[in-house]
MITIMAR-785086 format. One line per 4 residues: number of its first residue (from 1); their letters; for each residue x, y negated, z of N, C-alpha, C. Coordinates in Angstrom, 1 decimal, padded with zeros to 4 digits. Example, Ala and Ser with C-alpha at 12.3 -4.5 7.8 and 13.67 -1.06 7.14 Angstrom:
<pts>
1) AS) 013.2:005.7:007.8:012.3:004.5:007.8:013.2:003.3:007.8; 012.8:002.2:007.1:013.7:001.1:007.1:012.9:000.0:007.9
</pts>
This chain:
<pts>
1) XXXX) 136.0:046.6:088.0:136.6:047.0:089.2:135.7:046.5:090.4; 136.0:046.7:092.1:135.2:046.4:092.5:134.8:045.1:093.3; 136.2:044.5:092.7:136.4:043.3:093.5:136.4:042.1:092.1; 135.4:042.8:091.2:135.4:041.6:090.2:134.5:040.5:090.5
5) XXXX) 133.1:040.8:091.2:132.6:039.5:091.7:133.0:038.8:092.8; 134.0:039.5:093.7:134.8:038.3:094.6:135.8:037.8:093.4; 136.5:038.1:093.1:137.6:037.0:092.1:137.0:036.3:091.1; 135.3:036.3:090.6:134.9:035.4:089.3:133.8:034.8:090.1
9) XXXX) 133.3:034.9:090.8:132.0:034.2:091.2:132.1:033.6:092.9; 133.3:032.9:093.2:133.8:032.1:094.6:132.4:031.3:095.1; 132.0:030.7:093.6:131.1:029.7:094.5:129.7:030.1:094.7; 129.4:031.5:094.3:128.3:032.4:094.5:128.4:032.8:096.4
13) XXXX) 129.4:033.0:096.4:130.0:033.1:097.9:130.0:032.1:098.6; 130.7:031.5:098.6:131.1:030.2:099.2:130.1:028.9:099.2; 130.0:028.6:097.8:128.9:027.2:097.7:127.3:027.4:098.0; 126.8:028.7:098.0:125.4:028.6:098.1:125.1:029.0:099.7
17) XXXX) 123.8:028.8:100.4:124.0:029.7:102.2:124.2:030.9:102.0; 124.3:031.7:102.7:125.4:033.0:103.0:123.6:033.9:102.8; 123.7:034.9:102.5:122.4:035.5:102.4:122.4:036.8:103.9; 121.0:036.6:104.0:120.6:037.4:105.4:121.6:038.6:105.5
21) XXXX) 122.0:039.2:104.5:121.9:040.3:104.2:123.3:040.8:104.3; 124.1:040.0:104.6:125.5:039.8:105.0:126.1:039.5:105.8; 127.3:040.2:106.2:127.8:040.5:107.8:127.8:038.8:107.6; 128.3:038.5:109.1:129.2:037.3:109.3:129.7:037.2:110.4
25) XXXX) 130.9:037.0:110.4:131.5:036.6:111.6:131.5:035.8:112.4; 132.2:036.1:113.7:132.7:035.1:114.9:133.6:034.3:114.5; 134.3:034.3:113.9:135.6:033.7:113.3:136.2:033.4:111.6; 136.4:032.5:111.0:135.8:032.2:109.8:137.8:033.4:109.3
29) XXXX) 137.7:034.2:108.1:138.8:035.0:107.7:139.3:033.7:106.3; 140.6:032.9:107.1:140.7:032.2:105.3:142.4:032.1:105.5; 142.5:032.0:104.6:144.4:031.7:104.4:144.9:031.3:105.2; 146.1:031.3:105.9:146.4:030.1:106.9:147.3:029.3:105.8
33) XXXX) 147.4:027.9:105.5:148.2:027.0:105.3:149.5:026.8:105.7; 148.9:026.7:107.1:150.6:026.2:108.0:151.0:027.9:108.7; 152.2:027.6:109.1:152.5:029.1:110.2:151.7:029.1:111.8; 151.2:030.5:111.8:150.6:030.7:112.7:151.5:029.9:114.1
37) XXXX) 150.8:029.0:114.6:151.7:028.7:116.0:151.1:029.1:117.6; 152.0:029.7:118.4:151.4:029.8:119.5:151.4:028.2:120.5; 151.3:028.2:121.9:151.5:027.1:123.1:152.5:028.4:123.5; 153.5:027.2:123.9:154.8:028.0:124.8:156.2:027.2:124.1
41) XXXX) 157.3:027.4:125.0:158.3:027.3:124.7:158.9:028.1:123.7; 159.7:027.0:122.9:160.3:028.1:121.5:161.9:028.7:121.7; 162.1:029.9:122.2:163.2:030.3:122.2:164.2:030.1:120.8; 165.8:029.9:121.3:166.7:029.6:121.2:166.7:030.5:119.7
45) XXXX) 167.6:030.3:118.6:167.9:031.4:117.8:168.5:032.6:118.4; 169.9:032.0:119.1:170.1:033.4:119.9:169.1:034.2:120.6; 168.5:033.4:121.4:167.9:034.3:122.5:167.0:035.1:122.0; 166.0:034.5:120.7:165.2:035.2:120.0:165.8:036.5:118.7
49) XXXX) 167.3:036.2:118.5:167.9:037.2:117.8:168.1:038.8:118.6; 168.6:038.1:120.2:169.1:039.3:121.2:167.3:039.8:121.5; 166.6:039.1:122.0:165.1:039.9:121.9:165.1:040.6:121.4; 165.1:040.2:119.9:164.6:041.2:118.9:165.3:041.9:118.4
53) XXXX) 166.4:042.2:118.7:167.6:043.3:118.5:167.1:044.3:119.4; 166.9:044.3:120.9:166.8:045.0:121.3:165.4:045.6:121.8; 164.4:044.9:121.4:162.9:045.1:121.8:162.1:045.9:120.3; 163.1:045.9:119.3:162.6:046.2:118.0:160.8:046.3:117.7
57) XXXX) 160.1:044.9:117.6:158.9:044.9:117.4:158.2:045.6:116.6; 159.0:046.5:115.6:158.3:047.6:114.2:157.8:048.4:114.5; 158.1:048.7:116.5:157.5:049.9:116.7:156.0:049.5:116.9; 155.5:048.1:117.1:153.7:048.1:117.7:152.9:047.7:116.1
61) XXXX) 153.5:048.1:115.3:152.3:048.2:113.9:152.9:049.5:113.1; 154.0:050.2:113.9:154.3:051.5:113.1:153.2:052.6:113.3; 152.5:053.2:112.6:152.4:054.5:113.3:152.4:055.6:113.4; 151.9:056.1:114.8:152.3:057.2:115.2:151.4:058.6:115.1
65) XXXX) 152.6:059.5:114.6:152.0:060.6:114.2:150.8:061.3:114.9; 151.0:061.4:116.2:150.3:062.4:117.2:149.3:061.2:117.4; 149.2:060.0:117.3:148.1:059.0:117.6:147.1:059.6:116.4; 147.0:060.0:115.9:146.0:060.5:115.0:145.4:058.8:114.0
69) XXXX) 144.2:058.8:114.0:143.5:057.5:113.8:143.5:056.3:114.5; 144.0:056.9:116.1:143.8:055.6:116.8:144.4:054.4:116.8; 145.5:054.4:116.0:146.5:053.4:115.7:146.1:052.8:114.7; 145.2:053.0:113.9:144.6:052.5:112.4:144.9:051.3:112.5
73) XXXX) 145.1:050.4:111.9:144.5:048.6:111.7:143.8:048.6:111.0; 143.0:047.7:111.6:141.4:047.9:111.2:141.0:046.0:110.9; 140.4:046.2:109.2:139.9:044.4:109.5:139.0:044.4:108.4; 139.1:043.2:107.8:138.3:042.5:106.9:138.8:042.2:105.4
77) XXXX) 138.2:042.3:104.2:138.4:042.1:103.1:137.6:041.5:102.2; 137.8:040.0:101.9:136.9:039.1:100.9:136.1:038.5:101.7; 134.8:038.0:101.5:133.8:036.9:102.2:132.3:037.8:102.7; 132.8:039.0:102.5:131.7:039.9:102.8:131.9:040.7:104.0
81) XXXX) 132.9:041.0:104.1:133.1:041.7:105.6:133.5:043.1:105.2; 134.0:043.0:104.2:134.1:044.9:103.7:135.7:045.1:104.4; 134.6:046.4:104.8:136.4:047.1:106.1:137.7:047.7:104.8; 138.9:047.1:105.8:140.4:047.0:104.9:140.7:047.8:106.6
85) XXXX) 141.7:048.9:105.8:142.3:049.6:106.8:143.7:049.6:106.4; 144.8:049.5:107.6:146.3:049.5:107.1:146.7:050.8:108.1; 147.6:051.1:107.2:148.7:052.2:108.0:150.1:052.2:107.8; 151.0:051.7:108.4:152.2:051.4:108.5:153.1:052.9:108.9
89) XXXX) 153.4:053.9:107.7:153.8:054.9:108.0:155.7:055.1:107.8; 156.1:053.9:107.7:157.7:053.5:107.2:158.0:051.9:108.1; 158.7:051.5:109.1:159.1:050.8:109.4:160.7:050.4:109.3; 161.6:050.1:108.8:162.7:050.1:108.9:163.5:048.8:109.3
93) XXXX) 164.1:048.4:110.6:164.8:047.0:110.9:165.8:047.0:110.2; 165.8:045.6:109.5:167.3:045.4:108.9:168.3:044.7:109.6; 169.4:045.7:109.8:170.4:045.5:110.6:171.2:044.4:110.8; 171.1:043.2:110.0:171.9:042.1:109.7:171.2:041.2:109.9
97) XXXX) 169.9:041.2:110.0:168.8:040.2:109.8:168.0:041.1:110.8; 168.1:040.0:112.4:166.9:040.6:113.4:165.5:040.0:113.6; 164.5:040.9:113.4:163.2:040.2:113.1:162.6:040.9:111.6; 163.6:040.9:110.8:162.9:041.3:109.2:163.0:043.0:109.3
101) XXXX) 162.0:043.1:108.5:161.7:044.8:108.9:160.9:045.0:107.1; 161.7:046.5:106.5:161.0:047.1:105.6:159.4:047.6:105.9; 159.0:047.7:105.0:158.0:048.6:105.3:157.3:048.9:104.2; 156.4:050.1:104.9:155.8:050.9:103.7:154.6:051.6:104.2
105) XXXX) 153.7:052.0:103.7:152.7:053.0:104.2:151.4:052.7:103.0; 150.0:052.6:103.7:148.5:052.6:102.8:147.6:052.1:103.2; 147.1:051.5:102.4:146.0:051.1:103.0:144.5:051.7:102.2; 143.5:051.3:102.4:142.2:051.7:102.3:141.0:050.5:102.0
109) XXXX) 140.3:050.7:101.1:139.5:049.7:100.5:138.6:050.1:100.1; 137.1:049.8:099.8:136.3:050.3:099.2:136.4:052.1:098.5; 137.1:052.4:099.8:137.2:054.2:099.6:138.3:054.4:098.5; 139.2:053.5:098.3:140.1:053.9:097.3:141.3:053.9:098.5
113) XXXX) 142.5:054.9:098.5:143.9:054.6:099.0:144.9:054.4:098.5; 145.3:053.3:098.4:146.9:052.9:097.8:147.7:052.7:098.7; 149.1:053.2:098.5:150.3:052.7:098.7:151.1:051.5:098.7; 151.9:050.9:099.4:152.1:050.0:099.6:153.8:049.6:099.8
117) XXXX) 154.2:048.6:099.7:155.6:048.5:100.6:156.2:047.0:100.1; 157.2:046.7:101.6:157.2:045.1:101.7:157.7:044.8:102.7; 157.5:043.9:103.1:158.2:043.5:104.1:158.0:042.5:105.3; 158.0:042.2:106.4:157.5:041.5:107.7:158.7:040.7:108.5
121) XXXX) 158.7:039.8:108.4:159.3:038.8:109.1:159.1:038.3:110.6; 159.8:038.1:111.5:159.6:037.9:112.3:160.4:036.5:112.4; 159.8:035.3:112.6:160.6:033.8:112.3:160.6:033.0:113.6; 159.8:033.0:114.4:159.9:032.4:115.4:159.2:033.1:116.8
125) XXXX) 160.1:033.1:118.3:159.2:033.6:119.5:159.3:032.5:120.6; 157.7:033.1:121.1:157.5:031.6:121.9:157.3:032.6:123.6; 157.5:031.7:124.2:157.2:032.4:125.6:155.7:031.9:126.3; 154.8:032.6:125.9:153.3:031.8:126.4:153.7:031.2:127.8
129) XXXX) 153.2:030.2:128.1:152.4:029.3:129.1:151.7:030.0:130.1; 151.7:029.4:131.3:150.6:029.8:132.4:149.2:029.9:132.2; 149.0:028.7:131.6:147.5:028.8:131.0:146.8:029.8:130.3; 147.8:030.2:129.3:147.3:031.3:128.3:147.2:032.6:129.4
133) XXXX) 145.9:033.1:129.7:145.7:034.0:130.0:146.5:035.7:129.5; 146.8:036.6:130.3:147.2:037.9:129.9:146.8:038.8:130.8; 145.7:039.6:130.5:144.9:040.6:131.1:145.5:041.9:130.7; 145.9:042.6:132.3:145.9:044.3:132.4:144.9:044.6:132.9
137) XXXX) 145.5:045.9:133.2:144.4:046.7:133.6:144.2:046.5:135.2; 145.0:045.6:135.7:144.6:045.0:137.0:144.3:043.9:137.3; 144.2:042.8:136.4:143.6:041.7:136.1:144.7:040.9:135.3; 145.1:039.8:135.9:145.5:038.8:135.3:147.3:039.5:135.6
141) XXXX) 148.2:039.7:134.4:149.3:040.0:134.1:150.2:038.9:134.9; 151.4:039.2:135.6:152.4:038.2:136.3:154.0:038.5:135.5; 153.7:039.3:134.1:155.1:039.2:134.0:155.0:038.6:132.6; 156.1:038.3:132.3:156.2:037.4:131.2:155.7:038.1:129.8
145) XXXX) 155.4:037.2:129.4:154.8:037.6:127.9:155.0:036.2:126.7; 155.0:037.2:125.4:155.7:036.6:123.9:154.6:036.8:123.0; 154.9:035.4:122.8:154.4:035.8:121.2:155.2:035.4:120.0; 155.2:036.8:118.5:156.0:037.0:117.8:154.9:035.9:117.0
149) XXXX) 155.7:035.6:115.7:154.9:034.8:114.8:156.0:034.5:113.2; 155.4:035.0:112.3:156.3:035.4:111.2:155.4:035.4:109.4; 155.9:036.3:108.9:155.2:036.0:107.8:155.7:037.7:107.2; 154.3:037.9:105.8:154.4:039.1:105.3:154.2:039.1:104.2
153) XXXX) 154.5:040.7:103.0:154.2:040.4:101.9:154.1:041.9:102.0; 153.2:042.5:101.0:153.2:044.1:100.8:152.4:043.9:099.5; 153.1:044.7:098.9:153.0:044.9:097.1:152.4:046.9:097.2; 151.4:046.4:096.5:150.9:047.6:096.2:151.7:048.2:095.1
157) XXXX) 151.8:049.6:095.5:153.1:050.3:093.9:152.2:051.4:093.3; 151.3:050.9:093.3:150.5:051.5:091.8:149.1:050.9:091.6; 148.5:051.3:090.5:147.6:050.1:090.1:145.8:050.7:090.5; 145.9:052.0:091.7:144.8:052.7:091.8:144.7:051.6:092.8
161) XXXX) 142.7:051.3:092.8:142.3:050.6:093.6:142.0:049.4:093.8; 142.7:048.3:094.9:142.9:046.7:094.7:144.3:046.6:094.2; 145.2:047.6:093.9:146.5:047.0:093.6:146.9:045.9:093.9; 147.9:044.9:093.4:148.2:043.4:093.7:149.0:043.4:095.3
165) XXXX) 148.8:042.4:095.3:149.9:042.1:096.7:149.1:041.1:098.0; 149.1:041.9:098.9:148.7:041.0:100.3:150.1:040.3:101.0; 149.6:039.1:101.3:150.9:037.7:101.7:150.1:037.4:103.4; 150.9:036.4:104.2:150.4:035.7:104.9:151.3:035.6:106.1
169) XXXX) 150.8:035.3:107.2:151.0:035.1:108.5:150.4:036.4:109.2; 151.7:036.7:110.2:151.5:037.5:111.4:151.9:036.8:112.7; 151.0:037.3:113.7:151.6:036.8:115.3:151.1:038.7:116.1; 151.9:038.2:117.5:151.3:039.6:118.1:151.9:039.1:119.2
173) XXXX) 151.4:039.3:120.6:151.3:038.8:122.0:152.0:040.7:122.2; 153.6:040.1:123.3:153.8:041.6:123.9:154.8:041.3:124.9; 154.9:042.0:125.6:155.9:042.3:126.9:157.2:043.0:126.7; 158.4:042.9:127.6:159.2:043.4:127.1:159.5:044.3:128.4
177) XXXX) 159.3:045.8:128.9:159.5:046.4:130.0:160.7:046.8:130.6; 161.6:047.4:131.8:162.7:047.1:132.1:163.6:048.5:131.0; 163.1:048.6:130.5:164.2:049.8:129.5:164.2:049.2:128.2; 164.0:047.7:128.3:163.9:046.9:126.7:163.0:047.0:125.7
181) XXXX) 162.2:047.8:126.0:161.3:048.4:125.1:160.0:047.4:124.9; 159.6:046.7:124.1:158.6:046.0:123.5:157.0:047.0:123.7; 156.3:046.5:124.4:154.8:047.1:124.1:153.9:045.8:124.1; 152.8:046.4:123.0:151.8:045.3:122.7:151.0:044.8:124.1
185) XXXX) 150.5:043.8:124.1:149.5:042.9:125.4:148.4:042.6:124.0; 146.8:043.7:124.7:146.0:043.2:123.6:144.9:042.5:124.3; 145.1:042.0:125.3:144.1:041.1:126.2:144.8:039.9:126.5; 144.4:038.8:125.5:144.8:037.3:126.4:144.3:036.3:125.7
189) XXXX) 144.2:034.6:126.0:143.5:033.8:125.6:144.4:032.8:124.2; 145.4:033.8:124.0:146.2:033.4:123.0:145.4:032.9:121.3; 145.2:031.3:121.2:144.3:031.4:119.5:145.4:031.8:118.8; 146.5:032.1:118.4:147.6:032.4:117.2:147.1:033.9:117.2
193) XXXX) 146.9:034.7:118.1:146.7:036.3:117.5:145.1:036.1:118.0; 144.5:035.8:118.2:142.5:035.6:118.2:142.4:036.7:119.4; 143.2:036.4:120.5:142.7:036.6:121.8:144.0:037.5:122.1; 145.2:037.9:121.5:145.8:039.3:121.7:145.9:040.4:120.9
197) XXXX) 146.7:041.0:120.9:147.1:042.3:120.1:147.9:041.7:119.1; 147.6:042.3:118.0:148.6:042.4:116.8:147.6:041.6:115.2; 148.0:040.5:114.9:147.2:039.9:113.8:147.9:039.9:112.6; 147.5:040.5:111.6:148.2:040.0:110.3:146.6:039.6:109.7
201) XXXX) 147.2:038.1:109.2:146.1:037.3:108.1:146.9:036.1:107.3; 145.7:036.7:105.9:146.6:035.8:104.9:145.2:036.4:104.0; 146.2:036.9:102.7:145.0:036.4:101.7:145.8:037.9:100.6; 145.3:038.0:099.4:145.1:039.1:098.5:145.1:038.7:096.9
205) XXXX) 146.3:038.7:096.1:146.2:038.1:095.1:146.1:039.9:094.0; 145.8:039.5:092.7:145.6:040.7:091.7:147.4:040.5:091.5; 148.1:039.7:091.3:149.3:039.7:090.9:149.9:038.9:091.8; 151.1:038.9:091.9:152.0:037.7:092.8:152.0:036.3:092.6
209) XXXX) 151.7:036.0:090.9:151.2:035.1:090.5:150.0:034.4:090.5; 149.3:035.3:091.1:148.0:034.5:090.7:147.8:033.6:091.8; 147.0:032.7:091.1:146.8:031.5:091.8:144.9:032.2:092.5; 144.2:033.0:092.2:143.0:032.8:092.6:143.5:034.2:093.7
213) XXXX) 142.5:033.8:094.8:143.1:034.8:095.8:141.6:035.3:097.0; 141.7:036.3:097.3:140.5:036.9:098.2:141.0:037.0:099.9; 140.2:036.3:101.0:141.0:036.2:101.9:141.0:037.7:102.7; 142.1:038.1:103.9:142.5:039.4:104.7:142.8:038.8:106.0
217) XXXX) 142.3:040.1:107.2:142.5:039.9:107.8:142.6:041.3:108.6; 143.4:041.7:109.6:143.3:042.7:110.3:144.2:043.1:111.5; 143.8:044.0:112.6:144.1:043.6:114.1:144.0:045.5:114.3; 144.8:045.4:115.6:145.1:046.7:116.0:143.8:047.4:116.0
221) XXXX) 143.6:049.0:116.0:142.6:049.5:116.9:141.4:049.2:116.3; 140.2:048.7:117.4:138.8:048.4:116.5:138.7:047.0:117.3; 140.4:046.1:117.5:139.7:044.5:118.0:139.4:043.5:117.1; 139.5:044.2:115.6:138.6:043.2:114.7:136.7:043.2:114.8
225) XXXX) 136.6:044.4:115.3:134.8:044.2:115.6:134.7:043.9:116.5; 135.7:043.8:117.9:135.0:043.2:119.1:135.8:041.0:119.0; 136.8:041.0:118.2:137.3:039.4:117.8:136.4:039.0:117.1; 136.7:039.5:116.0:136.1:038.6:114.7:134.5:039.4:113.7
229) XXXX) 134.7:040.5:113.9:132.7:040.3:113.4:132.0:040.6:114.7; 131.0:039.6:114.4:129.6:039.4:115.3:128.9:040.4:115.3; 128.1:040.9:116.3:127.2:041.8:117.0:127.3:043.0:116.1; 128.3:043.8:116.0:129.1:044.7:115.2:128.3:046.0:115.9
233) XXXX) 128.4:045.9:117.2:127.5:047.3:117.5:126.2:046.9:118.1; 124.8:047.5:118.2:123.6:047.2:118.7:123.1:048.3:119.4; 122.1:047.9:120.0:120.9:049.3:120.6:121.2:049.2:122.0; 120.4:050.0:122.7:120.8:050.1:124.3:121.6:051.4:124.8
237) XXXX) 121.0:052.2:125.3:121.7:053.6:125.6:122.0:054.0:124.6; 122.1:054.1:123.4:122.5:054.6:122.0:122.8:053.9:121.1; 124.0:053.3:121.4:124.6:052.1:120.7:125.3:052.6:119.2; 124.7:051.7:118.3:125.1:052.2:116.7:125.2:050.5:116.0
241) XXXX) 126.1:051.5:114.7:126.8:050.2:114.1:125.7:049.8:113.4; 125.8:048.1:113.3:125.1:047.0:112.8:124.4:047.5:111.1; 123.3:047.5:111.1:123.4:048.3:109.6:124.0:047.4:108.7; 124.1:046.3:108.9:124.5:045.2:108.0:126.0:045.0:107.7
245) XXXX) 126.5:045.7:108.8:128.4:046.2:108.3:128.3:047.7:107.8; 127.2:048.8:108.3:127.2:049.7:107.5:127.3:049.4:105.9; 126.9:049.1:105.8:126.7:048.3:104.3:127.5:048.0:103.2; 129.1:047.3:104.5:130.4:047.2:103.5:131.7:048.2:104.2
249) XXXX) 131.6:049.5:104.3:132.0:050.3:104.8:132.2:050.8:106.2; 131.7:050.5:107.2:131.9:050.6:108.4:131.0:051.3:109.3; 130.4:052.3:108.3:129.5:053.4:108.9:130.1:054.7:109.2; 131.1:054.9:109.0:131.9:055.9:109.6:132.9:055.6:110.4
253) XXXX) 132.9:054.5:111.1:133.8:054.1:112.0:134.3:055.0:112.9; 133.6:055.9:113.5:133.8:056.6:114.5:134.7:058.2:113.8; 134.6:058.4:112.4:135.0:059.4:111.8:136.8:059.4:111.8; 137.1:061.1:112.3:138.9:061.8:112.3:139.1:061.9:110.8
257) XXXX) 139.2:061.1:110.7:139.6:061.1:109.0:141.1:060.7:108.8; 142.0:061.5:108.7:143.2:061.0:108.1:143.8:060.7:107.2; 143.2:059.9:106.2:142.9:059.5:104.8:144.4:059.3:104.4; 145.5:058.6:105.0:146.2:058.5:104.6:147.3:059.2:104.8
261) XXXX) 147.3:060.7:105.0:148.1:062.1:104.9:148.1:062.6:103.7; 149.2:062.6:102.9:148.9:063.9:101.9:148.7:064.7:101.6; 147.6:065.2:101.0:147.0:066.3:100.8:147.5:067.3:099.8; 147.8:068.7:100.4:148.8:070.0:099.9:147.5:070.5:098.6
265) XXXX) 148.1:070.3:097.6:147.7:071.3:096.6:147.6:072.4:096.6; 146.7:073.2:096.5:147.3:074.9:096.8:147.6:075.0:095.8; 148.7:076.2:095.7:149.3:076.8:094.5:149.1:078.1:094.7; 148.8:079.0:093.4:148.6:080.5:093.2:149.7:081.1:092.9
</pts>
């Protein structure tokens, strides 16, 4: 399979220097340990219950039909930099429990697409700080802003592909506008989401048991190439991807590909 020399040869990775010939990042992709924490005051259980009752956060990693690709989540898979794409095409809040959300959709890996489903926690919200910067599109933002911070699990349901199950920590920086409605803030100096937007990272086991694990990482849109991999695009007036991410899938970046739509069989 294709992820057999990341799961048997760690220290071919890890213990020797990193070879030229390999992306590398701005920012190192490893398990988190502890829960993602933001700076800010920690709201109340209530107050964080009534939030998220009524701001329902499933909508800024659900997506949306008519968004075509643009909503992709877009990141990293293993110590190589190879592009992991998520699509969150099922969100569902559980009514008794505000914050926890079903979910379901596909992801994408070394050109294979599997299915998925699981579920997203929302455990604690903080109210950022003055300090922490929050950029619009008119500069520096004056209304209040959150950050969510929780935990995930999504079980692949069939065995095409990486199969196995992605775990970890999520955070996501967002506003809450006067019709209650939750929208993402992907500009700010927040380290729990790596500058803003929407972060899920954690790690990728072959089984739920396994103890040996490949680390994940991935952010709305394309702010994993402009956060966390290094000099991702090059050139002057004709700016093209790094051939050195071409390399672990990321040469058709710019491609309408709706990979994870079902495709109609014709019948005679």
């Amino acid at each position: 399979m294709r992820y057999f020399l990341l799961l048997t040869t760690p220290t071919l990775l890890l213990g020797s220097p990193q070879p030229q010939r390999l992306p590398s990042f701005a920012g190192a992709v490893t398990a988190p340990v502890t829960p993602l924490a933001a700076p800010g005051a920690v709201l109340s259980n209530a107050s964080r219950n009534t939030l998220l009752a009524q701001a329902n956060l499933g909508r800024l990693w659900q997506h949306q039909a008519q968004s075509g690709t643009e909503d992709v989540l877009n990141g990293c898979f293993g110590y190589d930099g190879q592009r992991l794409e998520f699509v969150f095409t099922s969100v569902q809040a559980d009514a008794k429990n505000p914050g926890r959300y079903l979910v379901g959709g596909k992801f994408r890996c070394y050109g294979d697409v599997t299915p998925f489903r699981g579920s997203i926690e929302v455990q604690q919200v903080q109210r950022l700080p003055a300090e922490v910067k929050v950029y619009d599109n008119n500069g520096i933002s004056p209304v209040p802003t959150y950050c969510a911070t929780g935990s995930f699990a999504l079980q692949a349901t069939n065995s095409h592909g990486l199969g196995g199950q992605f775990s970890g920590r999520l955070a996501l920086d967002f506003q809450v506008g006067p019709s209650k409605r939750a929208y993402l803030v992907e500009n700010t100096t927040n380290p729990a989401t790596r500058n803003g937007g929407l972060l899920f990272e954690g790690v990728w086991r072959e089984q739920a048991a396994a103890t040996t694990t490949v680390p994940a990482l991935w952010k709305q849109g394309i702010a994993v190439t402009q956060q966390v991999l290094s000099r991702f695009e090059i050139g002057g007036r004709n700016v093209e991807i790094n051939p050195k991410y071409t390399r672990v899938g990321w040469n058709n970046f710019w491609k309408n590909d709706e990979w994870w739509v079902e495709k109609q069989v014709a019948r005679r």
